[in-house]
N, C-alpha and C positions, 0 to 999 in steps of 0.2 A: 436474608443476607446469606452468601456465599462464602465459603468461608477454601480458602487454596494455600499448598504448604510450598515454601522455597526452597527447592533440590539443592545435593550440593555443588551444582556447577552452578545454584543463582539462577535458575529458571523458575518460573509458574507456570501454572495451565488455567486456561481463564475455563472459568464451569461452565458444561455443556447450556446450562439454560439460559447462560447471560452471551454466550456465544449463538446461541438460535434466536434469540430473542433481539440480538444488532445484525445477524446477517454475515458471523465476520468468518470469513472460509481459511484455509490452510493457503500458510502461502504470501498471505495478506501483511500490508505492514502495517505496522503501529508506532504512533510518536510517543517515547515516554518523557513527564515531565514533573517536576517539582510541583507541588501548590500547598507553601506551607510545610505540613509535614506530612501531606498526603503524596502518594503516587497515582499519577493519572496517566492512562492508559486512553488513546487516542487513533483515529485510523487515522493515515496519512492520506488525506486528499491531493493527489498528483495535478499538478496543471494539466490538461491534454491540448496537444497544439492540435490544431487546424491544421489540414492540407488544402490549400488553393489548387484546384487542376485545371486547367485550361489554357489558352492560350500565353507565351509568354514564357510556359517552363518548359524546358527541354526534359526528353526521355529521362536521361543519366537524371536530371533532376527530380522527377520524380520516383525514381527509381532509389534515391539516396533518401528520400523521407521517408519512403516507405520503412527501408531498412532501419532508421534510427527509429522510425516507433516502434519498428519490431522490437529492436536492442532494450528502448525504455518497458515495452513490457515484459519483458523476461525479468528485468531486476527484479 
């Protein structure tokens, strides 16, 4: 067991071996949530849209999805 102290701004830092051990990079979101009286620490699985290209969408249109998934991965 790990054991992580809360700063005074209410942060933790989750410990390097449970962090290597799920893959979770800087950067990364996390859902936090209730369960009882535990706190649980979650990654946020984003939907990823699909981009259709082909026939049917014009330039500017594909040129505007591009740019919103750019925008969704920067969040």
């Amino acid at each position: 067991m790990a054991i992580t102290k809360v700063t005074r701004n209410y942060q933790v830092t989750i410990p390097a071996e449970i962090r290597k051990v799920l893959g979770i990079k800087e950067g990364e979101l996390l859902e936090v949530k209730l369960e009882g009286d535990r706190i649980v620490l979650q990654r946020l699985r984003k939907k990823r849209k699909t981009l259709k290209l082909g026939k049917g969408m014009t330039t500017e249109e594909i040129e505007k999805s591009i740019e919103e998934g750019m925008r969704e991965c920067m969040q």
